[in-house]
C-alpha positions, -999 to +999 in steps of 0.1 A: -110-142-056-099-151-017-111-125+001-082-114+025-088-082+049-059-063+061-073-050+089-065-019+117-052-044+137-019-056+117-009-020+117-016-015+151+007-042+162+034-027+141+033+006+160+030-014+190+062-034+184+082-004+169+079+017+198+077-003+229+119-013+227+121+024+226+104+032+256+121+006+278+156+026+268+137+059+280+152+071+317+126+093+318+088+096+322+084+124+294+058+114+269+067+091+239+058+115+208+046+101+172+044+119+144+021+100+123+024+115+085-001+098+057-023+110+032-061+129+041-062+141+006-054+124-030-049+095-043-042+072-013-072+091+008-090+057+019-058+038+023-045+070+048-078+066+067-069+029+071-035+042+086-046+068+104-072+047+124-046+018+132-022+040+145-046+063+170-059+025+173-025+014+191-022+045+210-053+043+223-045+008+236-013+014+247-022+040+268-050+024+282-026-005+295-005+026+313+014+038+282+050+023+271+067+016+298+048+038+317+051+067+296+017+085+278+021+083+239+010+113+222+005+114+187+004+148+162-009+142+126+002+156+093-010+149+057+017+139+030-014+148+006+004+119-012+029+138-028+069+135-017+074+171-004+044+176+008+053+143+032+084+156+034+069+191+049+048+174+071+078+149+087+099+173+090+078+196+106+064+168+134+097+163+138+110+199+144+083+197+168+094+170+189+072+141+175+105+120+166+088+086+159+076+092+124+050+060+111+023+061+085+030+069+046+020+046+018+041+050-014+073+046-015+083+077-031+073+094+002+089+076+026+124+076+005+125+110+010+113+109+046+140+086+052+166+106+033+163+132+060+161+112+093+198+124+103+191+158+101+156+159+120+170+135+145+140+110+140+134+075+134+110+060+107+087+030+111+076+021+076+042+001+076+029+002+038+060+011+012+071-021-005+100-004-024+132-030-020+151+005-021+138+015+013+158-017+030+184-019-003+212+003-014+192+034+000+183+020+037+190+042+067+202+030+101+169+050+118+144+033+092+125+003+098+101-014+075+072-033+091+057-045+063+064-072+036+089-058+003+084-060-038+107-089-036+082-108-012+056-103-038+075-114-063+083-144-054+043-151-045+040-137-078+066-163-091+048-192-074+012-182-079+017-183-119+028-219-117-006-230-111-031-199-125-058-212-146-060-195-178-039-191-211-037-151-221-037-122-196-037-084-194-019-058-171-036-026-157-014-011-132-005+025-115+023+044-136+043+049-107+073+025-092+049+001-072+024-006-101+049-011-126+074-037-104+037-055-098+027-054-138+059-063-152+066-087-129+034-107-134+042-104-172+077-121-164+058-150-146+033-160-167+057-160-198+080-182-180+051-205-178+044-205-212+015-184-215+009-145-232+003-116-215-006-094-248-018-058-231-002-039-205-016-009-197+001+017-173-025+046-164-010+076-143-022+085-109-051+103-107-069+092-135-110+094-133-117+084-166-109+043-172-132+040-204-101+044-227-082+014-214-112-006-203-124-003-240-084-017-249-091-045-219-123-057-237-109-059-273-078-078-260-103-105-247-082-121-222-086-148-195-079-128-167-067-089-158-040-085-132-049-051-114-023-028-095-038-002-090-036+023-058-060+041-036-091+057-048-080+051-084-083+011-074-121+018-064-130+040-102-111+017-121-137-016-106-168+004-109-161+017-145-157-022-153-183-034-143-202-004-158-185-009-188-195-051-183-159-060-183-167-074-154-174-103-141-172-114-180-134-113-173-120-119-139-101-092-122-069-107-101-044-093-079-035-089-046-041-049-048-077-054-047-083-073-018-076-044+007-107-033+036-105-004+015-111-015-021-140-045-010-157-016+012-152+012-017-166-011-046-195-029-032-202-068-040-189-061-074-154-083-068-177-110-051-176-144-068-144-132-088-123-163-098-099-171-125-118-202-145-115-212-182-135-196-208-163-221-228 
């Protein structure tokens, strides 16, 4: 596996370049207010830490170079808990409370609805981790912008990736939600195009702690390779019960989803050396 680390830094310049055009327009010295709404609790816990500290990362930076425009950006926080009304609680109330520049959820789910609602709370959205083609589609708002790459960009990696994969039989284990489905079934679609099978896909609902079921399913399919898309802290169980279970490294885990800070930090040097290569 190619180690890739998204760090604080990408995010940071995404707050940076959403808010600065903002601040210029600004007649005003009043404060430039952010309500920064991501998950403390549940299933994206360690990828809302990542958020939260690139964001209070930017302020802090921007401030210490005089602000935007020469205005002080304050930030107020709010947990989503990773649910869609509880993020939609939590917008709407930093946004009743004057902290219009909303940033900072991670699935989808939550920042459709946060969007849904922008009119009413007078707010605009910065989107820096949902990848649902929706939020720029047939459901985009004129006061959301997305910072971050979509489903369709992944597919099409996806698309070109499989052209040249090593390996002749595959298995899907992916998040039952929108995200981890588009990212299973859309790996399926490219490796079959290629010629090759992808005989097990396995779609495991958000929250699960137990992963012996479907690793047990992932050893008896005895594949070349598993493509993993799964989220948050279920990402970090799901690697540590295989290699308990010694799926791993017998069988190479791939997938973009696990090389976030969060997932290499979370699960040790157990990914290390991970690389698609033929079986004897």
């Amino acid at each position: 596996m190619i180690k890739h680390k998204v760090t604080s830094i990408s995010l940071a310049a995404a707050l940076l370049m959403a808010i600065a055009p903002l601040g210029a327009m600004a007649q005003s010295k009043e404060p430039v207010k952010v309500g920064l709404v991501s998950t403390k609790t549940g299933v994206w816990a360690e990828m809302g830490e990542e958020v939260f500290r690139a964001v209070r990362f930017a302020i802090d930076e921007a401030n210490a170079k005089g602000g935007v425009d020469g205005r002080k950006v304050e930030v107020s926080e709010g947990d989503d808990e990773g649910t869609p009304e509880a993020g939609r609680r939590a917008a709407e109330k930093l946004a009743l409370d004057g902290y219009k520049f909303l940033i900072g959820s991670i699935p989808s789910s939550i920042s459709l609805v946060i969007a849904q609602n922008l009119d009413r709370w007078d707010a605009a959205f910065f989107i820096v981790a949902s990848k649902s083609d929706k939020l720029t589609g047939d459901t985009c708002k004129p006061r959301s912008f997305r910072t971050n790459h979509s489903d369709a960009m992944d597919i099409a990696m996806i698309n070109e990736w499989a052209k040249s994969i090593k390996g002749n039989t595959f298995a899907v284990i992916a998040a039952d939600y929108v995200w981890g489905r588009d990212s299973g079934e859309s790996f399926k679609r490219a490796i079959e195009a290629q010629g090759k099978k992808v005989p097990l896909s396995l779609y495991v609902p958000l929250g699960t702690k137990d992963f012996a079921p479907y690793i047990a399913q992932l050893k008896a399919a005895n594949v070349d390779a598993i493509w993993v898309a799964e989220v948050g802290r279920d990402a970090i169980a799901f690697v540590k019960q295989a290699h308990e279970f010694k799926l791993v490294p017998q069988t190479p885990l791939i997938g973009h989803a696990l090389i976030s800070n969060f997932i290499v930090n979370g699960s040790g040097k157990i990914l290390e050396g991970s690389r698609l290569k033929p079986r004897p």
